[in-house]
N, C-alpha and C positions, 0 to 999 in steps of 0.2 A: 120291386114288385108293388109298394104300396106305398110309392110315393103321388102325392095328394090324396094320398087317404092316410091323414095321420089317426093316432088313436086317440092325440086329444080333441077331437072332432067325430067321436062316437065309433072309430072304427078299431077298437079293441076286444080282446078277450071276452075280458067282462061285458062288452056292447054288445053278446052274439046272445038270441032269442031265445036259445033254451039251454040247461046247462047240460041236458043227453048230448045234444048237437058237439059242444065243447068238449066234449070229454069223450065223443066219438072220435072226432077228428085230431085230437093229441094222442088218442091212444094209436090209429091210423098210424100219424106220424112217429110215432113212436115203435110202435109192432112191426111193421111194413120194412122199415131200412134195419133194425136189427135183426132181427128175423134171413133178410135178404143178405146181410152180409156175413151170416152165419151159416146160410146154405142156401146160397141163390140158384141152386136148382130145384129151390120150390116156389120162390116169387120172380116176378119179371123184374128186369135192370130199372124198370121205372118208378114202379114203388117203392123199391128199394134203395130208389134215389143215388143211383149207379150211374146216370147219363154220363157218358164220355167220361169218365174217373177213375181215370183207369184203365179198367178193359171186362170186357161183358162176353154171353153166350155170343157165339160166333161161327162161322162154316165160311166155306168156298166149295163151289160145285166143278169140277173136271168131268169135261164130255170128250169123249174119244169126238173123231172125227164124223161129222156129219149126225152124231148124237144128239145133240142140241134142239135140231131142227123136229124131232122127233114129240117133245114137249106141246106142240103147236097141234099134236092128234088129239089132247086133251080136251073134250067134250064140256060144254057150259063154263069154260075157264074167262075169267073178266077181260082178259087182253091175250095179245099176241105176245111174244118173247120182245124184250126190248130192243135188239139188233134189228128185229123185222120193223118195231115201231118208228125206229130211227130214221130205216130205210124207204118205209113209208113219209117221211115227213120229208122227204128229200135228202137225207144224208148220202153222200157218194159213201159207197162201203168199204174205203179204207176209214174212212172222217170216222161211220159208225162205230166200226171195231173198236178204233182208236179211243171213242166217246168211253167203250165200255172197260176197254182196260183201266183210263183214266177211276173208273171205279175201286177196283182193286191193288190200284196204287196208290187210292188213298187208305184201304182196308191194312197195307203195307205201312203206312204212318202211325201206325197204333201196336201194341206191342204184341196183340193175340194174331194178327196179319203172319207176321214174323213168325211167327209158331205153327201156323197153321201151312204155311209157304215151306216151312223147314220140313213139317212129312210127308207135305206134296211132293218136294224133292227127292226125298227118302225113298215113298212109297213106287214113284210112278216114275221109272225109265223113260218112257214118252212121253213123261210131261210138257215137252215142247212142242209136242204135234196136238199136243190137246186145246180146248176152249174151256178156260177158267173163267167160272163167271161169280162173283160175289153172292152168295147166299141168300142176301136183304132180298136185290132185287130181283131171285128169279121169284122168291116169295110171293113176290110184292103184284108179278104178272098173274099166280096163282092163286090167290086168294082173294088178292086185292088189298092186303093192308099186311103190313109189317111194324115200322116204327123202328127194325132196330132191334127186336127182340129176338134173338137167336130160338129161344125155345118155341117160335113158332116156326121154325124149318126144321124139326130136329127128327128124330127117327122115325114118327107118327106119318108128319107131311112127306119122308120120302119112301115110305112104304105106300102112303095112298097113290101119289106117283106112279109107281112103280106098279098096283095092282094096276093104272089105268094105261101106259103104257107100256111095259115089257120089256122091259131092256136087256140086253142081253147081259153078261157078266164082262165087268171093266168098261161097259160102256159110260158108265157114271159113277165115278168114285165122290166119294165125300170126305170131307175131314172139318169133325165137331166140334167143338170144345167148349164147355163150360166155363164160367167164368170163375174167379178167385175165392175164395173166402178170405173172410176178413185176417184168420188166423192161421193159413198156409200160403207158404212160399210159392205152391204150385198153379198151375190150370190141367185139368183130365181130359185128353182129348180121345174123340173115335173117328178110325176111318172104316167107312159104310159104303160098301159096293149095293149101289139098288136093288142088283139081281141074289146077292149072294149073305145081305145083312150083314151087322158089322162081323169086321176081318183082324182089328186090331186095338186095343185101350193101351194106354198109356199119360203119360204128364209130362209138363217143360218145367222148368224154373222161370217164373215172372222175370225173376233178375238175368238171365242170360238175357231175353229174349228184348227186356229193355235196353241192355248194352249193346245188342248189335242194331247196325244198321240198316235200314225198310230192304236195302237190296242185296241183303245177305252177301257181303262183299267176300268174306270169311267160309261162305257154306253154313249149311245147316246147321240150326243151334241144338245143343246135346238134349237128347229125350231120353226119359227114362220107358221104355214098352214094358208095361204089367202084364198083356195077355197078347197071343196072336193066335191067330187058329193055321194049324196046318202050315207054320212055316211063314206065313206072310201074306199079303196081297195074292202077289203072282202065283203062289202053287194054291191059292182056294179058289182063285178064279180058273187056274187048268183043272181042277179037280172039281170044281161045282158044285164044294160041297158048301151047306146054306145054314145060317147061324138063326135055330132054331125062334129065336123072340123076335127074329123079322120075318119067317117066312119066305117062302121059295115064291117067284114067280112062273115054274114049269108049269 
C-alpha cells in the first residue's frame, strides 16, 4: 500500500499534520475491527476489516416461478433485474441465466454459501423450480450500491420491497445470516418469507460448513433451529400467519 511512500521520506506517523488526525485514525483502526469482530452486527464487514476473511453477512433470494420478474414494478429503482440487463446487452438467455448462476456458485466457494444453500434445501421442497439469486446483486439493481455488505439486504430492504410490491406468501423466501464473531464457533441465520416475515432463526457451525464441499455432495450441513413459527416454512405460509416485527403485506 505504501510503497514509494516510505516514512523515511516524510510519509510516517509522526509526519501526519495534527495529532487529533493520528489518534483519530488509530483509534478508528483500532475501535472499528474490534468492535466488529465482537459483534459484527453492529458494524459493516468493512471497517471491521472482515473483507473475504472468512465469511461475512450474507443472503440468497428464492423466487418462486415468475417471482422475480415482479421486482421490475418497483418504481424510481436505478436498474432493471440483471437477467433483463444481460438480456438487454445481447445475452441469448440460456448464456444469461448461466452468467447469473455462475454468481452464486461462486457465493458456494465461501463457507456461508454452504450454509445458506444447506436451509435452502431444508427449507424449500421446490427449491429446484425456483430462481435463486445472490443477494449482493439483487441489492445492487435496488439501491444501487452494495459492496458486499449483507446488512444492506437484510430484513429492512426486504420489508421495503415488499411494502412496494406484494408478494404473495412463498413467493420470496430468504435465508440471512450474520456473520461470525470472533469468539463463537457459530453463524445465526434467518429465513424470511416477504409476505409472512421471518418463519425461522437458527445457527451452522463454521467448521461443518468449512469441511463440506461448495456442492454439498453429502446434503445439507447440520443446523441447529432456535426458533420456528408455526411448525416451519410450509405450514406459516398455508396459514398466513405474519411475524409481527415485519409486518403483513395484506
Amino acid at each position: 500500500m505504501f510503497l514509494g511512500f516510505p516514512a523515511g521520506a516524510g510519509y510516517g506517523l509522526g509526519d501526519m499534520s495534527s495529532p487529533w488526525l493520528t489518534a483519530g485514525i488509530v483509534a478508528g483502526l483500532v475501535l472499528f475491527p474490534v468492535l466488529g469482530n465482537l459483534r459484527p452486527d453492529l458494524v459493516s464487514f468493512l471497517p471491521s476489516m472482515r473483507q473475504y476473511a472468512g465469511n461475512w453477512a450474507s443472503a440468497l433470494w428464492a423466487f418462486a416461478p415468475g417471482a422475480e420478474e415482479k421486482l421490475n414494478s418497483i418504481a424510481h429503482r436505478p436498474t432493471a433485474n440483471q437477467l433483463d440487463q444481460l438480456l438487454a446487452m445481447g445475452y441469448p438467455a440460456p448464456a444469461a441465466e448461466i452468467t447469473m448462476q455462475q454468481t452464486i456458485a461462486w457465493r458456494s466457494m465461501h463457507s456461508q454459501g454452504r450454509g445458506l444453500f444447506s436451509v435452502l434445501l431444508d427449507s424449500l421442497p421446490d427449491l429446484d423450480q425456483r430462481t435463486v439469486r445472490g443477494a449482493e446483486f439483487v441489492c445492487n439493481s435496488l439501491i444501487g450500491f452494495n459492496f458486499g455488505d449483507g446488512h444492506l439486504h437484510d430484513e429492512s430492504l426486504i420489508r421495503a420491497v415488499q411494502s412496494r410490491v406484494g408478494f404473495a406468501p412463498g413467493e420470496l423466501v430468504v435465508v440471512w445470516v450474520e456473520s461470525q464473531p470472533i469468539h463463537s464457533g457459530i453463524q445465526r441465520y434467518q429465513v424470511i418469507d416477504a409476505a409472512l416475515g421471518v418463519v425461522e432463526r437458527g445457527s451452522w457451525k463454521v467448521a461443518d460448513a468449512v469441511a463440506e464441499q461448495p456442492w454439498l455432495p453429502n446434503g445439507p450441513i447440520p443446523r441447529d433451529v432456535s426458533w420456528r413459527r408455526a411448525g416451519g416454512l410450509l405450514s406459516v405460509r398455508e396459514s398466513g400467519a405474519a411475524d409481527p416485527a415485519m409486518g403483513s403485506s395484506a
